[in-house]
Structure formats: structure tokens, C-alpha cells
C-alpha positions, 0 to 999 in steps of 0.5 A: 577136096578130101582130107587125108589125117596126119596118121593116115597109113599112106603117110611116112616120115622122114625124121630122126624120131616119130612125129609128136601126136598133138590133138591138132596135128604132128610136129616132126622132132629131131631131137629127144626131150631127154636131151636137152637138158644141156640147153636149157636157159640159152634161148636161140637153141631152145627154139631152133631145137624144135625146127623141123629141119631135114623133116619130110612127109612122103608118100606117092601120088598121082595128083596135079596138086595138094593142100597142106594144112599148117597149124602153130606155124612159127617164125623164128628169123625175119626172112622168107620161109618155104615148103618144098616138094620134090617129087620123082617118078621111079629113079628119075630125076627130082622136081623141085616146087617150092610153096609161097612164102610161109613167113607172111603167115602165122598160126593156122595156115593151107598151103597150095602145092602144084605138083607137075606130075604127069597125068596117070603117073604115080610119083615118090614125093617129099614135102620138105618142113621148113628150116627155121619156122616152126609148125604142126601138120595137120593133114593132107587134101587132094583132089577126089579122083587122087590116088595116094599110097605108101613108100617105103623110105631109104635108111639114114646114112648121114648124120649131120651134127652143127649149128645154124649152118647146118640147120639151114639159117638164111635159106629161105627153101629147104631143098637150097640148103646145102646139106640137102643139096649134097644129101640129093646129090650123093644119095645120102639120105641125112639126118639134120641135127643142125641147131642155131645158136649151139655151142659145143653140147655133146650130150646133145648128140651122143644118143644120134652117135649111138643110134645106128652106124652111120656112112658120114658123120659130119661135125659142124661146130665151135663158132657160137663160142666166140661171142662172148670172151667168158665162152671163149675159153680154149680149156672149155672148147677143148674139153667139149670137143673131146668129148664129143670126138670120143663118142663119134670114134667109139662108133663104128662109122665109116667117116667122121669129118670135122668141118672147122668153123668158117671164115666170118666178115668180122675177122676182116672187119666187113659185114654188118656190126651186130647180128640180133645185138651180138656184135660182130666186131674185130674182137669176135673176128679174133675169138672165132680165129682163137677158137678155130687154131686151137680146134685144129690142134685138138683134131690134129690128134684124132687124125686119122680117124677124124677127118678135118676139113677146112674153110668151107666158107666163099669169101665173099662177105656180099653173099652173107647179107647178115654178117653169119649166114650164107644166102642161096648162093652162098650155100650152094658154093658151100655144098660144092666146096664141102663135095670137093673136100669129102670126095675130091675124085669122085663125081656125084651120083645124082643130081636133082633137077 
């Protein structure tokens, strides 16, 4: 089958920033190399920084299916990891295909993608990176008779700040995700700067804040500082917050929503006792409660120009296998919860199918 290149005109990108040229692919960023001063030694977010989470390749086609060519593919969890394409024609419903499971393979890899696509038919398609594994694209095959050209992509209204929730930890398709699922669904086109591990770091963020005004600025951040008491430090969190709230109200943005640190196993000593040796004890359970009290407090003031939003975690330590991170299902009750809090009357717009 013919082999498309990375930097072939019919090929956009959806990403906060233009793809890394590497001689044996692109690599998809969300975050500027300038920025990350603030994370440099703590190794979780130094590597989770490089996912290319909420990173798409669009295009239009008519093929019954594709080859995407992986290169430096990476993984960074011991679960499954996936593709997925989601493809519609004209402003019809979204078909979703999720790729095999990438988490069985490392450093060059194809993958085969059916597509569905009616014969004849040109269709809109995004093909979703994966949320944890990193990796380089290095082309595009379809069949001869194939015809692929450009789209034109939607501007960015939501900019998604966070950590491993937002990022997509323990979702092993990026289209169950459940910012990709509100994302679809209220036809927000969001920018993912999710990053596992992180803590509050607004230097990390204020170049998004600044880069354009947003319709929703969510913030999803505060519960990696309950893991060591020497993190923990109200004065610390506080300070951060603030800083960090002061950049999002300088902006002229339509919302900024706050989403408080979720209800965690530990706090009702449940789950398991450690994730990757940090131990999810009691005592965490009573970090992540200190912290949360006090964010509320903090937010309390920048009402009403911050939106708070509570728990948005199902209690239910079942559909958090690891102690943290919510599965599929988990997520999709966290994307409805999180809807129901952020527009309580006001149904969604589309829903992919």
C-alpha cells in the first residue's frame, strides 16, 4: 500500500503545539520544552509530559482501512493501551475503532485500523494517540485506489488543566476518556494538559492561560501533594493555587471551573495499599481530606469568578482497580457527573456513537 509521510499537506494535527520533526517520525507535544523547568527531578511527570494525550492526526478519506507506522513506541503503565479512530461523514454521528492493544509491543510497531467507511464515501477521521504509551508517527499507508485529503480543524475551546485524571491514567482507549467523552459530546474541541503525578506547578500552565481566550478552563489539580506529609503543607498548596488562579482570572475566559481533588479508597481504608510503592494508607486518606478543606477555602474567595466543583468521583472502590484511577466505567460516570455539574440544565449537544 502506499506510504503517506508524516509531513504530507493532507495531514493536520490536533495538538497544543506543532509536531516535533524526528528523522524517524513526529512526535505530537502538548507542552513547551521552556516550561518544564518546574518538573525537572520528579520522574512520573517528566515522562507523562511527553504523552500525547488529546493528540489526534485528521484527515478525510474514503479507504476501508489504514496502517499506521509507530516508531519509539513506549509504555509508561502495566495496562492496555490503544489507538482509536473516530470517523464521521459530514456532521453525522462519530464511529468509533479502537486499534488492538499497543501495550504488547514496543519500539517499531504497524497498526492495522479498519475503518467502515461506506464505499465512495469521504469521511472526516481522527486517529486518537495513546494516553500514557509514548511514540513517534511515522506515516500513513492506504490502499492505492484510496483518496485522502485535508480538513480543516475546529479551534480549541477547552483547556483541560490536571494530572493523571485528566491525562487519562487507567483508560486503555483514548476516546473513553472522560474528557474525550465531554469533549464529543458538548462539542468542545479540548486541549489535554493532563500530566500524571503533577502537582500544583503553575508555571507549567500559564503560557495555555495566556495562549488564547478559552470558553472552559477547567482545573483538576492538588491530590498528588497528599503523598508525603513534606508535600502536604497547606502554606505550600495555597500559595501555588493562588498563583495559578490568578493567571486563569487574568484571562478573559468564559468559565474557569476548579474541580476539587476526588474522594480516594484510602480515606475509608479500602483499595489496595500502595500504588507503584507510594502507600495509599489512612494517613494519605487524611492528607488528601487536609488538602481538599483547605482548596475549598482558597477557592471560596474567587467565587464567582472560579467555579467550584466537588467530588466528582463514584464511590465505589471496585471500579478503581488501583487504588487512584477510575476504569472505563468509572470514567464514563465521572464525564456524566462532571456534565450534570457544569451545565445541570442543558443536555448535550452530540453524542458520538
Amino acid at each position: 500500500m502506499p506510504r503517506l509521510a508524516v509531513d504530507n499537506p493532507v495531514f493536520s494535527y490536533w495538538a497544543p503545539l506543532p509536531p516535533h520533526a524526528d528523522p524517524l517520525g513526529y512526535r505530537l507535544q502538548r507542552f513547551p520544552v521552556a516550561h518544564q523547568d518546574c518538573i525537572r527531578g520528579q520522574i512520573g511527570p517528566l515522562a507523562n509530559v511527553r504523552s500525547a494525550s488529546g493528540c489526534a492526526i485528521v484527515f478525510t478519506c474514503d479507504s476501508p482501512h489504514m496502517v499506521l507506522h509507530l516508531e519509539r513506541l513506549r509504555h509508561h503503565q502495566p495496562i492496555s493501551a490503544h489507538l482509536s479512530l473516530q470517523w464521521r461523514v459530514a456532521d453525522g454521528p462519530w464511529h468509533t475503532v479502537p486499534s488492538t492493544d499497543l501495550r504488547l509491543h514496543e519500539g517499531r510497531h504497524d497498526v492495522w485500523l479498519p475503518t467502515g467507511i461506506p464505499a465512495d464515501t469521504m469521511a472526516e477521521c481522527w486517529v486518537w494517540m495513546p494516553l500514557i504509551s509514548t511514540c513517534l508517527l511515522a506515516g500513513i499507508s492506504f490502499p492505492g485506489v484510496a483518496q485522502v485529503a485535508a480538513v480543516t480543524l475546529p479551534e480549541p475551546r477547552w483547556l483541560a488543566l490536571g494530572d493523571s485524571l485528566t491525562q487519562g491514567f487507567s483508560v486503555p482507549c483514548p476516546h473513553d476518556h472522560w474528557l474525550h467523552r465531554v469533549s464529543q459530546e458538548r462539542s468542545l474541541p479540548a486541549w489535554n494538559l493532563g500530566v500524571g503525578g503533577l502537582r500544583i506547578e503553575p508555571e507549567l500552565f500559564t503560557w495555555a492561560l495566556a495562549e488564547r481566550t478559552w470558553d472552559l478552563v477547567t482545573i483538576a489539580l492538588g491530590s498528588n501533594h497528599a503523598w508525603r506529609e513534606g508535600d502536604a503543607q497547606v502554606a505550600v498548596v495555597e500559595e501555588r493555587a493562588r498563583r495559578l488562579l490568578d493567571a486563569a482570572v487574568a484571562g478573559d475566559h468564559s468559565r474557569v471551573v476548579w474541580i476539587l481533588p476526588p474522594w480516594k479508597p484510602c480515606e475509608e481504608g479500602l483499595g489496595p495499599p500502595e500504588f507503584y510503592g507510594v502507600p495509599l494508607d489512612r494517613a494519605a486518606g487524611a492528607r488528601a481530606q487536609r488538602i481538599r478543606d483547605h482548596l475549598r477555602q482558597v477557592l471560596a474567595e474567587y467565587m464567582p469568578a472560579v467555579e467550584v466543583v466537588e467530588d466528582l468521583m463514584p464511590h465505589d472502590h471496585r471500579l478503581l482497580a488501583d487504588g487512584l484511577h477510575p476504569g472505563t466505567l468509572g470514567m464514563q460516570a465521572q464525564a456524566q457527573r462532571f456534565q450534570d455539574a457544569v451545565w445541570p440544565s442543558t443536555p448535550a449537544a452530540s453524542v458520538p456513537q
